[in-house]
Backbone bond lengths (Angstrom), bond angles and torsions (degrees), N, CA, C in turn:
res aa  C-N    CA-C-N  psi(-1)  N-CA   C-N-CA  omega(-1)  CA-C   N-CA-C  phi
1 X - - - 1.448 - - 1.530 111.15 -
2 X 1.348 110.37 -46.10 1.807 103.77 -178.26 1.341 112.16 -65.48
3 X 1.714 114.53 -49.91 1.558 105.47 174.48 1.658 128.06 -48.99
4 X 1.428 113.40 -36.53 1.513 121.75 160.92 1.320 117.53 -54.05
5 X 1.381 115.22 -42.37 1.675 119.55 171.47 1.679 114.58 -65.85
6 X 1.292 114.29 -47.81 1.365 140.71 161.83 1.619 100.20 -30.52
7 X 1.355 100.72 -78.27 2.124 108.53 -158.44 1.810 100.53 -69.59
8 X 1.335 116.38 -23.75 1.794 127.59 163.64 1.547 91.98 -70.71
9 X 0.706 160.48 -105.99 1.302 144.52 -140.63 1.846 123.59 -57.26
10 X 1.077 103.39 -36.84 1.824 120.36 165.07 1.442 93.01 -60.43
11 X 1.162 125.61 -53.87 1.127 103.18 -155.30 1.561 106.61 -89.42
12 X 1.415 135.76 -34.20 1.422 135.51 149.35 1.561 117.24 -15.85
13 X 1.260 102.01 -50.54 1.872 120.69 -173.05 1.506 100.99 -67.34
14 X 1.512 106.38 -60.07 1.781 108.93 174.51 1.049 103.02 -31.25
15 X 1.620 130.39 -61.03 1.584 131.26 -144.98 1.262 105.83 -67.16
16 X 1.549 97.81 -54.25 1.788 117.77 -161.43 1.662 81.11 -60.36
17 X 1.193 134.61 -92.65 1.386 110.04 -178.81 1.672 160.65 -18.36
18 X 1.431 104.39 -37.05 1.469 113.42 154.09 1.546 98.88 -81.99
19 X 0.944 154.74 -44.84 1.327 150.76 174.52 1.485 107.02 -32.02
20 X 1.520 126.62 -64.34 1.481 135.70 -176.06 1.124 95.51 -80.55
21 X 0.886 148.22 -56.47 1.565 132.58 -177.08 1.997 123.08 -59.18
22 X 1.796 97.70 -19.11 1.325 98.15 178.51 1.951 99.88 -76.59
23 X 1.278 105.14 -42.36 1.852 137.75 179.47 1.441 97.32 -34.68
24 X 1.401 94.75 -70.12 1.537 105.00 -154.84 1.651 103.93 -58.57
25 X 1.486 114.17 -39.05 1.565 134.14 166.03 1.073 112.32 -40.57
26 X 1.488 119.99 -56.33 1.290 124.09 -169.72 1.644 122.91 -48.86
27 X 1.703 86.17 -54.43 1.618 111.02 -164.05 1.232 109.80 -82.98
28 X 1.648 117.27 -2.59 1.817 107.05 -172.93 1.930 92.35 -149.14
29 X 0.992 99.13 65.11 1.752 108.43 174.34 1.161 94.20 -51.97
30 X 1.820 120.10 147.99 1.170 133.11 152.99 1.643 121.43 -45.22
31 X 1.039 109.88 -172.93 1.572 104.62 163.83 1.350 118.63 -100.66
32 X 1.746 113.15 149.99 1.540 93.31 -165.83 1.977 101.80 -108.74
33 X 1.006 113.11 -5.96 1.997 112.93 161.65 1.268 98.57 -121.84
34 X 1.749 81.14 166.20 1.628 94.61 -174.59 1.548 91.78 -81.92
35 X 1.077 169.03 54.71 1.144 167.11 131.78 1.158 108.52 -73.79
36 X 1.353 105.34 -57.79 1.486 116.76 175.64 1.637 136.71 -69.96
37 X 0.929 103.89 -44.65 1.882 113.13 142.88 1.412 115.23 -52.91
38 X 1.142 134.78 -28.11 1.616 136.79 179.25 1.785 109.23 -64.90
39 X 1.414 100.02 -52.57 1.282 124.87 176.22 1.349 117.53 -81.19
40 X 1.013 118.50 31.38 1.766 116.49 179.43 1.995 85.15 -123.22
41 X 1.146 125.03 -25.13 1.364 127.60 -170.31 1.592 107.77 -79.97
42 X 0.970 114.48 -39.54 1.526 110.89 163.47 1.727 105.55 -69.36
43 X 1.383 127.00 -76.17 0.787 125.11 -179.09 1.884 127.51 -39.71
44 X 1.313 104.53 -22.03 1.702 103.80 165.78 1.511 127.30 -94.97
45 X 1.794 94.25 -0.52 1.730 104.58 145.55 1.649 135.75 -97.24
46 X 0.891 110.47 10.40 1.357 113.83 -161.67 1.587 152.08 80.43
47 X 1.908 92.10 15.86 1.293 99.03 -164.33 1.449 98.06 -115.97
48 X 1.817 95.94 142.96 1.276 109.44 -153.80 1.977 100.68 -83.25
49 X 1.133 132.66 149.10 1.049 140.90 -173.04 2.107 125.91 -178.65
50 X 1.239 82.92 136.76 1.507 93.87 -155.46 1.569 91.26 -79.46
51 X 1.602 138.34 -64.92 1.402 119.78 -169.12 1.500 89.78 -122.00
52 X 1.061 130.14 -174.83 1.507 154.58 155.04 1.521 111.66 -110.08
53 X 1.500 137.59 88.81 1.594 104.57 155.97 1.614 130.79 -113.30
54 X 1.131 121.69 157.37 1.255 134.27 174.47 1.074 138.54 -93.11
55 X 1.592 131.97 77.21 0.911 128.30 -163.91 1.755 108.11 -110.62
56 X 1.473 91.39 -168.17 1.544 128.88 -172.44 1.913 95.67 16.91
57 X 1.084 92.42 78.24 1.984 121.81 167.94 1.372 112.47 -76.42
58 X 1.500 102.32 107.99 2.072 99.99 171.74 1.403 96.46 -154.31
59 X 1.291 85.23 175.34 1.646 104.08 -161.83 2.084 96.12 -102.01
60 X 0.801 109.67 163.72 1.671 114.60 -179.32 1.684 96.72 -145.79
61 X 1.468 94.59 126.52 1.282 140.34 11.40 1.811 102.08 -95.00
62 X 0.929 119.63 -35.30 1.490 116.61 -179.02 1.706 114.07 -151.82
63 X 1.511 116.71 149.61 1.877 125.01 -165.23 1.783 77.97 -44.56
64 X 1.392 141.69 -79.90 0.924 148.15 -147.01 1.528 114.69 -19.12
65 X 1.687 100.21 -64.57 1.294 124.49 -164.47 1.818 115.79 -107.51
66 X 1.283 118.50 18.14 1.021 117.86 -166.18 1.497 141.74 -46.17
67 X 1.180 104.70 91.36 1.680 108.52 -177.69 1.335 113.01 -78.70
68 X 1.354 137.75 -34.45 1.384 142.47 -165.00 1.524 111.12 -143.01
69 X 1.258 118.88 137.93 1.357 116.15 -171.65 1.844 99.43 -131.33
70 X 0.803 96.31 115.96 1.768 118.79 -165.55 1.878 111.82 -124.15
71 X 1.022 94.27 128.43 2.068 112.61 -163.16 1.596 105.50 -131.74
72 X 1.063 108.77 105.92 2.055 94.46 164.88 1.625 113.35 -88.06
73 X 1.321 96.33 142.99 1.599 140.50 -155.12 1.283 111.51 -105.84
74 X 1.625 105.42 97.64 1.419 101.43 -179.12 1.708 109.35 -112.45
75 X 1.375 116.40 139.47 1.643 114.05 -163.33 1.342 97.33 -115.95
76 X 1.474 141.79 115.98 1.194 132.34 174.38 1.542 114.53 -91.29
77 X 0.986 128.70 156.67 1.773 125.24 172.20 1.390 100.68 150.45
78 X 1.543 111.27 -162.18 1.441 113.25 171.45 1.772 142.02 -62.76
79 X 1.279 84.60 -6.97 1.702 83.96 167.26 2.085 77.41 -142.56
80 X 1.001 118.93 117.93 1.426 133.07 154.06 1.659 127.35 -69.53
81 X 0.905 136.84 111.79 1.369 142.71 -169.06 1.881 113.84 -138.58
82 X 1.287 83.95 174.98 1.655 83.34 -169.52 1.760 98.91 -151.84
83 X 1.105 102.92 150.60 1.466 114.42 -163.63 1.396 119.94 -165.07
84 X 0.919 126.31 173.16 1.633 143.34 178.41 1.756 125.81 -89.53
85 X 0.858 123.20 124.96 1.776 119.09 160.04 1.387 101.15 -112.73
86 X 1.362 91.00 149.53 1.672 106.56 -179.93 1.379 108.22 -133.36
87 X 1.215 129.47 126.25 1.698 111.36 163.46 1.720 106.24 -125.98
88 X 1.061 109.87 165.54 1.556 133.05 174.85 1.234 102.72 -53.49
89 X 1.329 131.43 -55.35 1.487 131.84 -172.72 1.324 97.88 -138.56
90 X 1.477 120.70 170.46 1.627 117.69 177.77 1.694 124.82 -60.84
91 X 1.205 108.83 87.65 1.494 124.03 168.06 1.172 109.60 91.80
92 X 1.586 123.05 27.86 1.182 153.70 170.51 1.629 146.49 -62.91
93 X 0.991 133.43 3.36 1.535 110.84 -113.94 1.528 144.00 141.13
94 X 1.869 98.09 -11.92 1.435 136.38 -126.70 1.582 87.14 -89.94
95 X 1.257 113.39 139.28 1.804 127.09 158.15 1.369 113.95 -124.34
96 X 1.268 120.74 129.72 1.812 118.60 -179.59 1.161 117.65 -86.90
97 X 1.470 139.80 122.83 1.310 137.65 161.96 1.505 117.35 -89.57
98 X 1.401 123.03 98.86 1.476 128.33 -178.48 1.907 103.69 -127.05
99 X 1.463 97.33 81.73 1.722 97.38 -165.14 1.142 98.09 -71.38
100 X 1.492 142.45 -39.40 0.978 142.71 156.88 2.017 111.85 -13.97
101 X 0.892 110.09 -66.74 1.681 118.41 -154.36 1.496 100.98 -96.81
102 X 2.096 117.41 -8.38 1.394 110.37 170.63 1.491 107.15 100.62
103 X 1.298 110.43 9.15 2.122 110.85 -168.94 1.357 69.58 -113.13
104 X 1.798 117.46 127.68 1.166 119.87 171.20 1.809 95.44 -130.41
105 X 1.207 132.42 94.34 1.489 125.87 176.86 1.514 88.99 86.94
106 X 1.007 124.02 53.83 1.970 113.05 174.07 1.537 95.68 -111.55
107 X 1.644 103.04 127.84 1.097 104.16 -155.56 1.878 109.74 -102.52
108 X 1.499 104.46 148.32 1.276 116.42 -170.31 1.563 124.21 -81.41
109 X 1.316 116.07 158.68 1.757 106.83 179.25 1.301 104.12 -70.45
110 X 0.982 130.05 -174.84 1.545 139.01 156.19 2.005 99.00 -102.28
111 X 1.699 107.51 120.78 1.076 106.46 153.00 1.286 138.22 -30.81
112 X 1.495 137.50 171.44 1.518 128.10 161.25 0.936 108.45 -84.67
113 X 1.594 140.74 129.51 1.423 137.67 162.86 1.386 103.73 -62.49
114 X 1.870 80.54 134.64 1.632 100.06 174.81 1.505 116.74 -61.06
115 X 1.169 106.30 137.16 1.773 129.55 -170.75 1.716 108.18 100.38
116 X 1.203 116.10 -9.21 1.411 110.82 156.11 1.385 140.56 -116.46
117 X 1.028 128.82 122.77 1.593 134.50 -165.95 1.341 110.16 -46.99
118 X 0.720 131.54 109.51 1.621 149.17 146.90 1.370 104.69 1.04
119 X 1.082 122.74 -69.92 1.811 138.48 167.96 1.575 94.18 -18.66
120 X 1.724 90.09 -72.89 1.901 94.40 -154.68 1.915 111.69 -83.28
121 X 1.283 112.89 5.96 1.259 116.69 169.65 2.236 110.23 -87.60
122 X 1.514 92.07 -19.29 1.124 101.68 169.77 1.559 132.11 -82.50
123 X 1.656 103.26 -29.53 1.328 119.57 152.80 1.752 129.40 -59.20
124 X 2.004 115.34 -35.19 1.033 113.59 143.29 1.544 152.60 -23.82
125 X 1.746 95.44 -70.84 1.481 120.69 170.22 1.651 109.19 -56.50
126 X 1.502 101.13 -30.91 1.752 93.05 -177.31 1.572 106.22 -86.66
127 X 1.190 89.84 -36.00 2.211 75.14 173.31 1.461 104.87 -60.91
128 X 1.660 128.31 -68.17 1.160 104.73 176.02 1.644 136.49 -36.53
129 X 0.870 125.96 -22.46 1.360 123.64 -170.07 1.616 110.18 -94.96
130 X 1.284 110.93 -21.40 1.397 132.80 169.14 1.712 122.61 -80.68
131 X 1.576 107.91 -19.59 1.290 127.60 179.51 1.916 99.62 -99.21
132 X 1.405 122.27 -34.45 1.204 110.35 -177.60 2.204 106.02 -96.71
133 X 1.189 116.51 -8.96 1.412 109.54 149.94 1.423 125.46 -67.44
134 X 1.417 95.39 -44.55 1.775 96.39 171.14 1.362 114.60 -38.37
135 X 1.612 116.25 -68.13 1.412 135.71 -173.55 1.766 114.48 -14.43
């Protein structure tokens, strides 16, 4: 009788858990361009800004050999500034330099890779983060 009560309750907990983790996925999708991940880094400091864009994107030293993938960062709004992204690999990895606005190395999400839904790349990030609290 207790082990039956036992494997009903484990398994209740399983549910309620993929349940909030599918939830929490649902309601707070990753970002699906790097535009949009660029702009969540200002915005999770407090600085007010009308668009984010990302331009002139290359790899260093060349697409071939790519060690560093580097984009300039233009922030439009009430104080306008311009800055750098850098990531580890192409759109990878990414930290924003906007010394201007005080984000010095503030680091970026990783987009959803294209061919996967945004939704379920968000369901990813939450198992991981749920697998390294466990730890």
């Amino acid at each position: 009788m207790r082990r039956t009560t036992l494997a009903l309750v484990c398994a209740g907990c399983g549910l309620a858990t993929m349940a909030a983790l599918w939830l929490g996925a649902w309601l707070a999708p990753g970002p699906a361009t790097l535009d949009a991940a660029v702009a969540l880094a200002p915005r999770d400091r407090g600085v007010p800004y009308r668009e984010v864009r990302v331009e002139e994107a290359r790899c260093v030293p060349a697409w071939e050999t790519c060690l560093r993938y580097i984009a300039d960062v233009e922030v439009l709004g009430e104080r306008p500034a311009r800055g750098r992204l850098a990531c580890a690999r192409p759109v990878r990895g990414c930290e924003l330099w906007l010394p201007e606005l005080g984000l010095h190395g503030a680091p970026v999400p990783d987009p959803a890779p294209p061919g996967r839904p945004a939704w379920l790349e968000g369901i990813f990030r939450a198992a991981k983060g749920a697998m390294r609290a466990w730890r």
